[in-house]
C-alpha positions as CSV (number, residue, x, y, z in Angstrom):
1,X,-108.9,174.4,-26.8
2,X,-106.9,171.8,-27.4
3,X,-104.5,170.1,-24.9
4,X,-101.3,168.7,-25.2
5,X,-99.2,166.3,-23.7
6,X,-97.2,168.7,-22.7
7,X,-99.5,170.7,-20.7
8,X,-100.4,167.6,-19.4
9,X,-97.5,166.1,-18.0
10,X,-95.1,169.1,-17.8
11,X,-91.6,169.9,-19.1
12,X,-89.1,166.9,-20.1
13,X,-86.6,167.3,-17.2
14,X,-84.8,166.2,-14.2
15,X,-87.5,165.9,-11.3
16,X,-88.8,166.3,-9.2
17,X,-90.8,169.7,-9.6
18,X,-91.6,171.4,-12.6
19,X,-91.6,175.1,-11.0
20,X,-89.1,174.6,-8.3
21,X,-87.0,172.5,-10.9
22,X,-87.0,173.1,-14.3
23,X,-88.7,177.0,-13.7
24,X,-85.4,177.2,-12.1
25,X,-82.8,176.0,-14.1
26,X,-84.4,177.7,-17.0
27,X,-84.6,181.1,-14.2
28,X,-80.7,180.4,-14.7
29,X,-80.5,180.0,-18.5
30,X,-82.2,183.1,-18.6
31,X,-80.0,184.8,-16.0
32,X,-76.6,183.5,-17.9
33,X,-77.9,184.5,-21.5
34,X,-78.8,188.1,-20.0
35,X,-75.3,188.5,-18.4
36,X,-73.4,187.6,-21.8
37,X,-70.9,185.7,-20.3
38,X,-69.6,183.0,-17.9
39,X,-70.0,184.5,-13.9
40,X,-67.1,183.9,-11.7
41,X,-69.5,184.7,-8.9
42,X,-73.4,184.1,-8.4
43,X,-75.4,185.2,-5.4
44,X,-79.0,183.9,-5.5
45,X,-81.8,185.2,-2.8
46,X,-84.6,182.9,-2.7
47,X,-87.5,184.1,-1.9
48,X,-91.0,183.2,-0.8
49,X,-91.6,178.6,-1.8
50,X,-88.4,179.1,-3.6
51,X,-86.8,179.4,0.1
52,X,-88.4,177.3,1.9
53,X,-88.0,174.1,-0.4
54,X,-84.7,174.6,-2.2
55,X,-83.1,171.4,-1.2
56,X,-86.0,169.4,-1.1
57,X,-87.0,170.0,-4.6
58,X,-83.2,170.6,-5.7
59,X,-84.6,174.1,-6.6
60,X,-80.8,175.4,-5.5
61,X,-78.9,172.9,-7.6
62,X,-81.6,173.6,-11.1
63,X,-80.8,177.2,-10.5
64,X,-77.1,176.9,-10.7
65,X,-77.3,174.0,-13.3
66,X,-79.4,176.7,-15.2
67,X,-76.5,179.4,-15.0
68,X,-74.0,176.5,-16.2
69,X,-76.4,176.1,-19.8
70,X,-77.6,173.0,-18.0
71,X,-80.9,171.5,-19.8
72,X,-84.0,171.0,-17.6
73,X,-83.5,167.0,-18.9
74,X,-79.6,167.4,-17.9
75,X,-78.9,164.6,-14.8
76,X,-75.7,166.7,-13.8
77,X,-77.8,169.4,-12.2
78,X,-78.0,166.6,-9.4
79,X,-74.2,167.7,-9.1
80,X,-74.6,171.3,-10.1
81,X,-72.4,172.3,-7.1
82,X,-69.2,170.3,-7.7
83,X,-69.4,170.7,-11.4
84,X,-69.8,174.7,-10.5
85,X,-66.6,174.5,-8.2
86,X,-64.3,172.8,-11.2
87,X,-65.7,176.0,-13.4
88,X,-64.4,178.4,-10.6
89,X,-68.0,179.7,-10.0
90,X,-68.2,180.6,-6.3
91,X,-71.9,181.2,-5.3
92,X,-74.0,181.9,-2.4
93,X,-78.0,181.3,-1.2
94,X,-79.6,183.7,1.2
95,X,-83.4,183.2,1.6
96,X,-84.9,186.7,1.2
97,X,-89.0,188.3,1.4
98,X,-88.8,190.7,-2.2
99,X,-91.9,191.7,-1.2
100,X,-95.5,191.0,-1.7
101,X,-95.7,191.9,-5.6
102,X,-93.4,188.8,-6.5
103,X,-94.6,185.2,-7.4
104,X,-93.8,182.5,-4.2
105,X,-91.5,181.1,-6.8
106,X,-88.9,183.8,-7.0
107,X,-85.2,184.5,-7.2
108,X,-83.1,187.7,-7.5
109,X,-79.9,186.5,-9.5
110,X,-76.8,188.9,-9.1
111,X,-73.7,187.6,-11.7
112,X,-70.2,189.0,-11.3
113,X,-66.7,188.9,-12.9
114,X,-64.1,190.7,-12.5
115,X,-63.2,193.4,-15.3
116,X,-60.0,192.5,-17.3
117,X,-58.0,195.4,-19.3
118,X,-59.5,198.6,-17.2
119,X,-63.1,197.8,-17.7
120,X,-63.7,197.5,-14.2
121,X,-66.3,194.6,-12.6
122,X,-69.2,193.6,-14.8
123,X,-72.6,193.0,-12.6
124,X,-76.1,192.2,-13.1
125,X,-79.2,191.7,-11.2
126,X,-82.0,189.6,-12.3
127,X,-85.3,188.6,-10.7
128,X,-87.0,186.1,-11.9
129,X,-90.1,183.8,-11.2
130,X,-91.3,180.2,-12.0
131,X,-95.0,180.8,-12.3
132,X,-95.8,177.2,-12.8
133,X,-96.1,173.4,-15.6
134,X,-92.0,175.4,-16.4
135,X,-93.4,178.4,-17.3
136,X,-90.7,181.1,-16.5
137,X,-90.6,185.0,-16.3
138,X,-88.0,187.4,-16.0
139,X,-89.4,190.6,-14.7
140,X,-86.8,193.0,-13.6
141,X,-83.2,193.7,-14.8
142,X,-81.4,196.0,-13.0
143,X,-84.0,197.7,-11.2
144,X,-85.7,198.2,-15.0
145,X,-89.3,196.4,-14.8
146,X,-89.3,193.8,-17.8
147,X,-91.5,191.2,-19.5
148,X,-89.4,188.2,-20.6
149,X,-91.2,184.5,-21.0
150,X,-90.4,181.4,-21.3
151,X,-91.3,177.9,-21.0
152,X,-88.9,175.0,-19.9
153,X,-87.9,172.0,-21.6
154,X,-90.8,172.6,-24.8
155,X,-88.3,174.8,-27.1
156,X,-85.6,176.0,-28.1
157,X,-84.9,179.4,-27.0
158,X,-82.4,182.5,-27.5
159,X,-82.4,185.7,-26.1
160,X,-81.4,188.7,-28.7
161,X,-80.1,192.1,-27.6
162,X,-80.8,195.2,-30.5
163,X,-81.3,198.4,-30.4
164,X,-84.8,199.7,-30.2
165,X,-84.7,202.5,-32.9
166,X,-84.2,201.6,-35.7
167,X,-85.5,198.4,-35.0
168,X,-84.1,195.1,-36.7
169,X,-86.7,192.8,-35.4
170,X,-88.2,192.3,-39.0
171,X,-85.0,191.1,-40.3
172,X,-84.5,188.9,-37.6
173,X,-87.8,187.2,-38.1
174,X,-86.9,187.2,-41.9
175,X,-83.5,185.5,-40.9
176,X,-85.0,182.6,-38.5
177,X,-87.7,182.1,-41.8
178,X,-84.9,182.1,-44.2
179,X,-83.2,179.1,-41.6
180,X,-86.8,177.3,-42.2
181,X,-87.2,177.9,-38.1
182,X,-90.9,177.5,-36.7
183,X,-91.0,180.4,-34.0
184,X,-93.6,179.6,-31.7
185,X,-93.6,182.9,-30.0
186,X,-91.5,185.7,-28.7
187,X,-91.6,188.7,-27.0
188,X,-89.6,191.8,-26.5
189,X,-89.1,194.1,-23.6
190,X,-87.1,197.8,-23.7
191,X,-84.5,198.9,-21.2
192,X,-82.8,202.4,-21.5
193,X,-83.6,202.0,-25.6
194,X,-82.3,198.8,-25.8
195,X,-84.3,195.8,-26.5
196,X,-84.2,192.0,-25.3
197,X,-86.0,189.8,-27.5
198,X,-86.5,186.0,-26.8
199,X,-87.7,183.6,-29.5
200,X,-88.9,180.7,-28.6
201,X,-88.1,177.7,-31.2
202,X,-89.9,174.6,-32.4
203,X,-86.2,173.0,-33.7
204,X,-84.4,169.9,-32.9
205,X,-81.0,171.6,-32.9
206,X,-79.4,174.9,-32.5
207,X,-75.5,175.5,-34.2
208,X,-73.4,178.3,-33.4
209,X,-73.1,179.2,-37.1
210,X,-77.2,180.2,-36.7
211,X,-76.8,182.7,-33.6
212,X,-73.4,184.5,-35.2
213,X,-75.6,185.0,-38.2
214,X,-78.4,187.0,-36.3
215,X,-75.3,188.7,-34.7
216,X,-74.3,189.7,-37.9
217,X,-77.7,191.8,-39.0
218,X,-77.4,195.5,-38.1
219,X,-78.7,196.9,-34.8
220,X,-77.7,192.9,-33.5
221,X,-75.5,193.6,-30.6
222,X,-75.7,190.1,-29.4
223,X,-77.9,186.5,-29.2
224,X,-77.3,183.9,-27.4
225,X,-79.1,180.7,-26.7
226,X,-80.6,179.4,-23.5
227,X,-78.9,175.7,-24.1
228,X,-75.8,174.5,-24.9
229,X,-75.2,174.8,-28.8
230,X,-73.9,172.5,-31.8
231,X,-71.1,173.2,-33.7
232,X,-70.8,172.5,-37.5
């Protein structure tokens, strides 16, 4: 088997830990692209390593960098929590146990904002674990049991909601081909006959104009990436 550089040294990124730093701010990538939208309130439950060196290894301030579309490689998640209180995200840690079937390198996510025009609040759970070299996982969405992998600071990555039946995952491979894309991998997970699907990108760039277009094939109800986009 052959044996990168990468696997070698880890995940470009700020330091100093590549599961209790970059694992988490991609944990919070994840979290954000899953939500669909900017939280005006994030509660994060650290449990098992996770809680016991948050501030030593900055895992706190990765995790809310990562919710902010921070890069692993992005020096502001050193000031995660200032830059977070001139968004008007309010957020909380609480060191938790989740129990023995989670990874030591665990967080449960809940995002919140307020509903505007009678839709009432929006909230979401997510847990998610960093199970080590960046390597991410998110494994439960609202209580539903899911498979969702990633890897931090190696690709580019975005996170596709469709519907299950008919499925449009062939045309959304066809798409990323038709864009000359190298996927690397993806996987897809079902919740209540919805699918998530995340791609995982060997690109230099992402543009807005690319995710509207998966947006626009049928079944599509929405992709977003895990880092901050360019516009054309």
């Amino acid at each position: 088997m052959n044996t990168s550089i990468f696997d070698i040294a880890g995940p470009i990124m700020v330091g100093p830990s590549s599961s209790h730093t970059a694992g988490a701010c991609k944990i919070g990538q994840l979290a954000q692209a899953i939500f669909d939208d900017k939280p005006q309130k994030v509660a994060f439950f650290l449990h098992g390593s996770f809680a016991t060196v948050t501030q030593g290894h900055a895992t706190d301030r990765a995790l809310l960098g990562g919710i902010m579309k921070f890069k692993t490689s992005d020096p502001r998640i050193k000031e995660s929590f200032t830059h977070a209180r001139k968004e008007g995200i309010k957020y909380t840690f609480e060191k938790t146990d989740l129990g023995p079937k989670y990874h030591p390198n665990t967080v449960k996510i809940i995002l919140e904002k307020d509903g505007i025009h009678r839709k009432g609040k929006k909230k979401m759970s997510v847990i998610g674990s960093s199970v080590g070299g960046g390597m991410v996982m998110v494994c439960e969405i609202n209580d539903h049991q899911v498979d969702i992998r990633a890897t931090a600071g190696k690709y580019k990555s975005i996170i596709i909601s469709h519907q299950t039946f008919p499925a449009p995952l062939e045309s959304i491979m066809q798409r990323l081909e038709q864009k000359k894309f190298k996927v690397k991998d993806f996987q897809t997970s079902q919740i209540n006959g919805h699918s998530l699907t995340i791609v995982n990108l060997d690109a230099h760039d992402l543009h807005l104009s690319q995710i509207l277009e998966i947006e626009e094939i049928p079944g599509v109800e929405f992709a977003r990436s895990l880092t901050k986009l360019q516009h054309d």
